[in-house]
C-alpha positions as CSV (number, residue, x, y, z in Angstrom):
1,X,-16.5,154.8,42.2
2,X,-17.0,153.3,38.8
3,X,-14.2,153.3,36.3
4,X,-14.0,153.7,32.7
5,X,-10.4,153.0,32.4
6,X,-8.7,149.5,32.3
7,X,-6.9,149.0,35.4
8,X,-3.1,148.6,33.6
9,X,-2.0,151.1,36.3
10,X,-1.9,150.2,40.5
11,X,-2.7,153.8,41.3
12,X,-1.8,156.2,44.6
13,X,-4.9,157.7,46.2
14,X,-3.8,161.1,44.9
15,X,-5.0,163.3,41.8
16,X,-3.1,166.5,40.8
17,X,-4.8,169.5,40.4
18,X,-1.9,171.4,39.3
19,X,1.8,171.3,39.3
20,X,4.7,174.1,39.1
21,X,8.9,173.7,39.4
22,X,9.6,170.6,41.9
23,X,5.9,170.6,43.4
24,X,2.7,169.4,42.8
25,X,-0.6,169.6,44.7
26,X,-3.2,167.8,45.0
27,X,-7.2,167.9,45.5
28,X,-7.2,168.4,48.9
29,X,-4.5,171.2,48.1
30,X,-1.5,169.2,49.8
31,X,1.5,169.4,48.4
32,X,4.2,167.4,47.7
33,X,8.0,168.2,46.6
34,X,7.8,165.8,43.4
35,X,11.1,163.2,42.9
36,X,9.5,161.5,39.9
37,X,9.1,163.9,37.3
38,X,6.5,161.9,35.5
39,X,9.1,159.8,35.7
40,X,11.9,161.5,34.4
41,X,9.7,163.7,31.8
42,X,9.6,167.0,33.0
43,X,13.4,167.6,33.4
44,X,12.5,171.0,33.5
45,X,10.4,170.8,36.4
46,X,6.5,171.3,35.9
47,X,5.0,173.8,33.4
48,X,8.3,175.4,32.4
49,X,7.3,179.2,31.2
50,X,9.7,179.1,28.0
51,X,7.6,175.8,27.1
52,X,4.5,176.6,27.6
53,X,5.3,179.8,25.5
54,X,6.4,177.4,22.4
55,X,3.8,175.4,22.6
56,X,0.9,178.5,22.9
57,X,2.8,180.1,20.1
58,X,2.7,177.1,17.6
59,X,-1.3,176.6,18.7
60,X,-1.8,179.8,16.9
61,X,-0.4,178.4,13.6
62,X,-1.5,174.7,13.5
63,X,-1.3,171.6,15.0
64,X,-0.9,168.8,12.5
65,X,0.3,168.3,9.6
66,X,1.1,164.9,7.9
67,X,4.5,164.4,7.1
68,X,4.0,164.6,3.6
69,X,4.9,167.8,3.9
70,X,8.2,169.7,5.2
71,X,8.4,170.7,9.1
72,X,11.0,173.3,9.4
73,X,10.6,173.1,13.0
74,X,11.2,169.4,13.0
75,X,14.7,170.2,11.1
76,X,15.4,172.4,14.1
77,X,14.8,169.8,16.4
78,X,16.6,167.0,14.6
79,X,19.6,169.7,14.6
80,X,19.9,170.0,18.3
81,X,19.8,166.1,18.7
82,X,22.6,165.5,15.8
83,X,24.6,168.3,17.6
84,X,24.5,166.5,20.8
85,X,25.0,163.0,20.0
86,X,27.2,160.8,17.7
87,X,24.2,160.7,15.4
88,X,23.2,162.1,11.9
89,X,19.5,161.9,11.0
90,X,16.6,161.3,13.5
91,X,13.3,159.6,13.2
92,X,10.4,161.7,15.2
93,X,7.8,159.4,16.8
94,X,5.8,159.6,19.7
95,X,7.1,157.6,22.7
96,X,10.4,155.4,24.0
97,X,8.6,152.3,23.3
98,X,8.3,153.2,19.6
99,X,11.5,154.8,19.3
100,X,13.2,151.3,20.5
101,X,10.8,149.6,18.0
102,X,12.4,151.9,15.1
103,X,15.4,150.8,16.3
104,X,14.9,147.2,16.2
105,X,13.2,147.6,12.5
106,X,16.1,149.5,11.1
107,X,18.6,147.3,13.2
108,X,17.2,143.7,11.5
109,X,16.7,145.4,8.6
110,X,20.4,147.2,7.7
111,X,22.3,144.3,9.0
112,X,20.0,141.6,7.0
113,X,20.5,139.6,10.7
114,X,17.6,139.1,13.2
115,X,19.4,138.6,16.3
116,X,19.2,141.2,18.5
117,X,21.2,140.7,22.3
118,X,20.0,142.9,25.3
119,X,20.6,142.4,29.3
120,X,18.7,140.8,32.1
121,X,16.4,143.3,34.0
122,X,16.5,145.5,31.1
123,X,13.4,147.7,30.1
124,X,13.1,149.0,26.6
125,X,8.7,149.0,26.5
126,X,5.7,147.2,26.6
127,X,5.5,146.7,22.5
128,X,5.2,143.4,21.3
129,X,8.7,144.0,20.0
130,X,10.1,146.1,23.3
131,X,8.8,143.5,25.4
132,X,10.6,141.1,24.2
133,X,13.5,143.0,24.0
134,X,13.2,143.4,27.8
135,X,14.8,141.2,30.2
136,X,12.2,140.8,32.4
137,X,9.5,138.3,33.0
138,X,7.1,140.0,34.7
139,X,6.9,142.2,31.7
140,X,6.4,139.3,29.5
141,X,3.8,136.9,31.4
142,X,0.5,136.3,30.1
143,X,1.0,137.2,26.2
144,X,2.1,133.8,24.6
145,X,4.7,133.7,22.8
146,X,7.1,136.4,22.0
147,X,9.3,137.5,19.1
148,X,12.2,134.7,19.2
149,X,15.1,136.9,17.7
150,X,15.9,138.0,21.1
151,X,19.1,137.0,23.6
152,X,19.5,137.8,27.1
153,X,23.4,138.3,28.9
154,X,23.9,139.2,32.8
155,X,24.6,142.9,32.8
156,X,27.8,143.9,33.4
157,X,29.0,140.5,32.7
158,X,32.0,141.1,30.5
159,X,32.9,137.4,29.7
160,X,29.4,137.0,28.4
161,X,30.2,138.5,25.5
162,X,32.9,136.1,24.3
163,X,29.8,134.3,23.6
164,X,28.1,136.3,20.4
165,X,28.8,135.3,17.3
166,X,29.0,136.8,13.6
167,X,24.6,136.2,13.6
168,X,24.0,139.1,15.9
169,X,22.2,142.3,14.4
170,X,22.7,144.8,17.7
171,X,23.5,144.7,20.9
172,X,21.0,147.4,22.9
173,X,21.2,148.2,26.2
174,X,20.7,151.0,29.2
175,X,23.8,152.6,30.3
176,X,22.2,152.7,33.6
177,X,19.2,150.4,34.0
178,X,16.6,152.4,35.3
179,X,13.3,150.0,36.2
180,X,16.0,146.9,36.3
181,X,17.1,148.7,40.2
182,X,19.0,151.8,38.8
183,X,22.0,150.2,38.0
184,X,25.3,151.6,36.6
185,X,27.1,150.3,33.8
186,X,31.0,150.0,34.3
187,X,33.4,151.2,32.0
188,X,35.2,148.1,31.1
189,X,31.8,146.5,30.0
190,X,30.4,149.3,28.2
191,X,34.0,149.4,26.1
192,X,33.5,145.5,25.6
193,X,29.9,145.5,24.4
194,X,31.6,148.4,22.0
195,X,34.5,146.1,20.8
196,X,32.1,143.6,20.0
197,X,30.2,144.9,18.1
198,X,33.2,146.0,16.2
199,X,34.4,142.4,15.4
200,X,30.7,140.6,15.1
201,X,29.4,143.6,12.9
202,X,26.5,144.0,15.1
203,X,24.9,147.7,15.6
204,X,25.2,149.2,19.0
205,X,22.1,150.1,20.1
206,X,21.5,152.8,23.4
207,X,18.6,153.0,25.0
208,X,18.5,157.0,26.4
209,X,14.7,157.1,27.1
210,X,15.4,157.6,30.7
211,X,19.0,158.5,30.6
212,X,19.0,160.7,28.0
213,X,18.2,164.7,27.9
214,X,20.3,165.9,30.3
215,X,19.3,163.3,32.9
216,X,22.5,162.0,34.1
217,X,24.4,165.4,33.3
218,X,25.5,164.5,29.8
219,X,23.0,165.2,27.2
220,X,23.2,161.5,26.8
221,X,24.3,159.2,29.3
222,X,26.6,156.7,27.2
223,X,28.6,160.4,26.3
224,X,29.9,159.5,29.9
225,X,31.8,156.3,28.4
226,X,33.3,157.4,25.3
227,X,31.7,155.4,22.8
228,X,29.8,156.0,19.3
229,X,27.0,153.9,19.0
230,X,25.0,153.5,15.5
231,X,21.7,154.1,17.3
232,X,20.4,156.4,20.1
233,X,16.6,156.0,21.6
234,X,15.4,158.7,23.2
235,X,12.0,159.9,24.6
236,X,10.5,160.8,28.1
237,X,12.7,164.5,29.3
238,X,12.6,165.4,25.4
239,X,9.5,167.1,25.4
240,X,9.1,168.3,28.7
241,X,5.7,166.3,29.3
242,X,4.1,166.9,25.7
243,X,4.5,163.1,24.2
244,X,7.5,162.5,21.9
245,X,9.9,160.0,20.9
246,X,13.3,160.0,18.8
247,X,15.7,157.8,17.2
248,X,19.0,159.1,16.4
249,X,21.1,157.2,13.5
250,X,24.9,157.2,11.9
251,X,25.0,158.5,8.7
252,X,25.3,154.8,7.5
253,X,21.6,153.5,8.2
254,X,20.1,156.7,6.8
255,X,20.2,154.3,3.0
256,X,17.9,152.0,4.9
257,X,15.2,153.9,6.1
258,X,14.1,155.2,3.1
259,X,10.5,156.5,2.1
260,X,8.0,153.5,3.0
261,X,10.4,151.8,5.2
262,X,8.8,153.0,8.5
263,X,6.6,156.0,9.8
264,X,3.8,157.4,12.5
265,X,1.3,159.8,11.9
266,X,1.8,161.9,14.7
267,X,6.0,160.9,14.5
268,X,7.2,164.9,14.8
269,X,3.6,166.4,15.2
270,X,4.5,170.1,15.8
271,X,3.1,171.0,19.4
272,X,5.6,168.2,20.7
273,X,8.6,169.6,18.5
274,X,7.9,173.3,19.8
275,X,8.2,171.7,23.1
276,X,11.0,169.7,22.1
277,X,12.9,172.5,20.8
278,X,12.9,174.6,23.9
279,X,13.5,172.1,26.2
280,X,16.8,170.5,24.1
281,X,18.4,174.5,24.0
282,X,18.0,174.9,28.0
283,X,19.2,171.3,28.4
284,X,22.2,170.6,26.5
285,X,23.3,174.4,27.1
286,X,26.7,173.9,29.1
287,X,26.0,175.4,32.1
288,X,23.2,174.1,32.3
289,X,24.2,170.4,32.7
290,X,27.4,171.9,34.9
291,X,24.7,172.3,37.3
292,X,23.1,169.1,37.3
293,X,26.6,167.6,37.9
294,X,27.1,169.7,41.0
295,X,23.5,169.1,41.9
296,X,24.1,165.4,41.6
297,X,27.3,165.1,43.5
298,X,25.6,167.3,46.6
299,X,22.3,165.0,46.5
300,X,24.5,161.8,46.3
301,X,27.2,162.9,49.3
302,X,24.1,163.9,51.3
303,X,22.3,160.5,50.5
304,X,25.4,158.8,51.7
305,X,26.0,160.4,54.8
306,X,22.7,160.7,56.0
307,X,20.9,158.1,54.9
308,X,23.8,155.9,53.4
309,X,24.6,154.6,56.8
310,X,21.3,153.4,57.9
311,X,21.0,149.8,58.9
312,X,18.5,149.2,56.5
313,X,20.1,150.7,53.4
314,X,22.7,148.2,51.5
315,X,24.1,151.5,49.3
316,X,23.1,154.2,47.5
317,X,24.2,154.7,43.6
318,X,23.1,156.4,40.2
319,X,24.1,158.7,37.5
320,X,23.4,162.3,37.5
321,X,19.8,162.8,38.8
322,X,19.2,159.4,38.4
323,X,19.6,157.9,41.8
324,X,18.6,154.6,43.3
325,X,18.8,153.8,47.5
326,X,18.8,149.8,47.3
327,X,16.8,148.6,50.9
328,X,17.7,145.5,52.8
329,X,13.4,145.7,53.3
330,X,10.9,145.7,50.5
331,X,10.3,149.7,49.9
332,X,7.0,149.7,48.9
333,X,6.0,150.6,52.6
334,X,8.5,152.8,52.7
335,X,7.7,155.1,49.6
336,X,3.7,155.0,51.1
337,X,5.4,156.7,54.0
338,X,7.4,158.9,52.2
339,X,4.3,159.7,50.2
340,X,2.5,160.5,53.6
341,X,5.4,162.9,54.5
342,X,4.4,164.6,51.3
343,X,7.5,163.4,49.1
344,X,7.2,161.4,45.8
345,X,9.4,159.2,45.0
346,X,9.3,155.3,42.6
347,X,10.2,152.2,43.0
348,X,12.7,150.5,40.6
349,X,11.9,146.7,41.8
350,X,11.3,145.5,45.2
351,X,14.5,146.8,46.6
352,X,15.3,150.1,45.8
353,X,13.9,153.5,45.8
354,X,14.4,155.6,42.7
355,X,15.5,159.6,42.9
356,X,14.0,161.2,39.7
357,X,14.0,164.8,40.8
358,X,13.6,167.5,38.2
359,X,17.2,169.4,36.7
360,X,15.7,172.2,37.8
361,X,15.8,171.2,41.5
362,X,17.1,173.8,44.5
363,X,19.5,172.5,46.7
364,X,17.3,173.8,49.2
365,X,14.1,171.1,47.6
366,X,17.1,168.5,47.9
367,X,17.6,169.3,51.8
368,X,14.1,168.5,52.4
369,X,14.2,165.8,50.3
370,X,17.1,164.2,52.3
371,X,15.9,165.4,55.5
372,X,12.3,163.5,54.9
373,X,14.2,160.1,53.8
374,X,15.7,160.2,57.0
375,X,13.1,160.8,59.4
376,X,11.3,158.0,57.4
377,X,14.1,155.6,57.6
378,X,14.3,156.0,61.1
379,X,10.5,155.7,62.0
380,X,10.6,152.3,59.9
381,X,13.9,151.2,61.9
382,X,12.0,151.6,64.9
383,X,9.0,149.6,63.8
384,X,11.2,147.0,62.4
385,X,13.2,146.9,66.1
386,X,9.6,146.9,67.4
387,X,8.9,143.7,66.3
């Protein structure tokens, strides 16, 4: 069949009908238990009642307004990301992408510096300005030449750091990179990058698109290192599938983002902030993210034991209900299988399979999960013996 769409996106042979909690079915009325999430977007699981109530309520009133005029609703959201970070004012846009571009702007911008360091097998978008930011190639390939203000260090790499000097803007990173192969960051790095920063006067930039909202049990993932950056992106789980974006700032950059500095038209538009709103107050409630931890540590002792000790896993690791199972095989075979044992799962590079399951899984939703991975594990041990 003809399409109209350009093909940026190497699709599954599956289309969604309709999608509730952990499970989504398709077409054909299969359905699969859903580890992706929309990749780590509906944190919630799918079509959350109390969301879909906020967002039919604020239909009724309007839809759009240009931010010329006050939002009281954006105030209420901007409130509940202040409260839960090291932050002060937020800027409202639309995506992670342009929430890491806002960044970069008000970054280059504050410090009068255009240097700006990030990590190998980072991801921070697909902007002309994100894309460079990212430490991948792949990403990068094809589009000439990109933005030159950008430096790349080994992740984790603390002595790498003894490196930047007094010309660096920011540092911005992942606290767990998330399409570099779900990596952790450790402590003793993490506190380094901080120290840095310190002594160079360079802003320290966190990228929460993927970790953020709840995701790894904190409402923000660098909360689990306790540091204060100057800047916190955030996007994806914030608006339980409604597009929106965030940047959260210290009271210190609010002088330089003053009226005509930066914008988007659609940067707080009210459908996403009613989303927004309902899905930060179940989030960041404190039982709420309790749960996730205890969900996290069953899913990751379960993982390990069952599926930890395979001969064709080299480990399993994450943050949360972020969890990656590195594969001594290419998994792209694998996660067809898994797909045709009706489980959804991603890739996060060639090697390792990516757990994104919603915050509102069942531990019961997580046996199955476990209980598929191993029966698929085991039928590709066999072919690989077979051979």
């Amino acid at each position: 069949m003809m399409s109209y769409l350009f093909p940026t996106y190497a699709r599954w042979d599956v289309t969604i009908k309709e999608a509730k909690g952990s499970w989504v079915t398709d077409v054909n009325d299969v359905k699969y238990l859903d580890f992706i999430s929309g990749i780590a977007v509906c944190n919630l699981g799918h079509a959350n009642e109390e969301v879909s109530d906020a967002v039919q309520e604020q239909l009724t009133k309007y839809w759009h307004m240009s931010n010329l005029f006050h939002q009281p609703i954006q105030e209420e959201v901007a409130k509940l990301l202040v409260e839960a970070s090291d932050g002060d004012a937020v800027f409202f846009c639309n995506s992670g992408a342009e929430a890491n571009e806002a960044a970069i702007k008000l970054a280059r911008k504050h410090t009068g510096k255009h240097k700006i360091v990030t990590f190998l097998q980072s991801f921070h978008g697909r902007t002309f300005a994100t894309m460079s930011a990212t430490g991948q190639e792949k990403i990068q390939q094809g589009f000439g030449p990109l933005l030159e203000t950008f430096q790349y260090l080994t992740f984790n790499n603390v002595e790498a750091l003894d490196e930047l000097g007094t010309d660096v803007a920011a540092i911005m990173l992942e606290v767990v990179q998330g399409e570099g192969g779900v990596v952790p960051a450790d402590k003793e790095f993490i506190e380094k990058i901080a120290e840095t920063c310190e002594k160079i006067g360079a802003l320290l930039i966190i990228d929460e698109v993927q970790t953020g909202i709840g995701r790894t049990g904190k409402p923000f993932g660098y909360q689990h290192f306790g540091i204060k950056p100057d800047i916190i992106t955030s996007a994806k789980g914030l608006g339980s599938g409604l597009p929106v974006g965030a940047m959260i700032g210290h009271k210190s950059l609010i002088e330089t983002f003053q009226a005509g500095s930066h914008g988007s038209t659609f940067g707080g538009n009210p459908i996403a902030m009613a989303a927004a709103k309902v899905t930060l107050e179940k989030i960041f409630d404190e039982d709420f993210l309790n749960e996730v931890n205890k969900k996290s540590n069953y899913l990751l002792e379960k993982l390990e034991h069952i599926v930890g000790k395979h001969p064709l896993v080299n480990g399993v690791r994450g943050k949360g209900l972020l969890i990656g199972i590195e594969c001594k095989e290419q998994v792209s075979p694998i996660i067809d299988q898994l797909r045709e044992h009706n489980f959804l799962v991603l890739p996060a590079g060639p090697h390792v399979i990516r757990l994104l399951p919603p915050l509102t899984v069942s531990y019961e939703e997580m046996d199955i999960a476990v209980k598929t991975i191993a029966e698929v594990f085991s039928k590709v041990n066999d072919s690989v013996g077979a051979h």
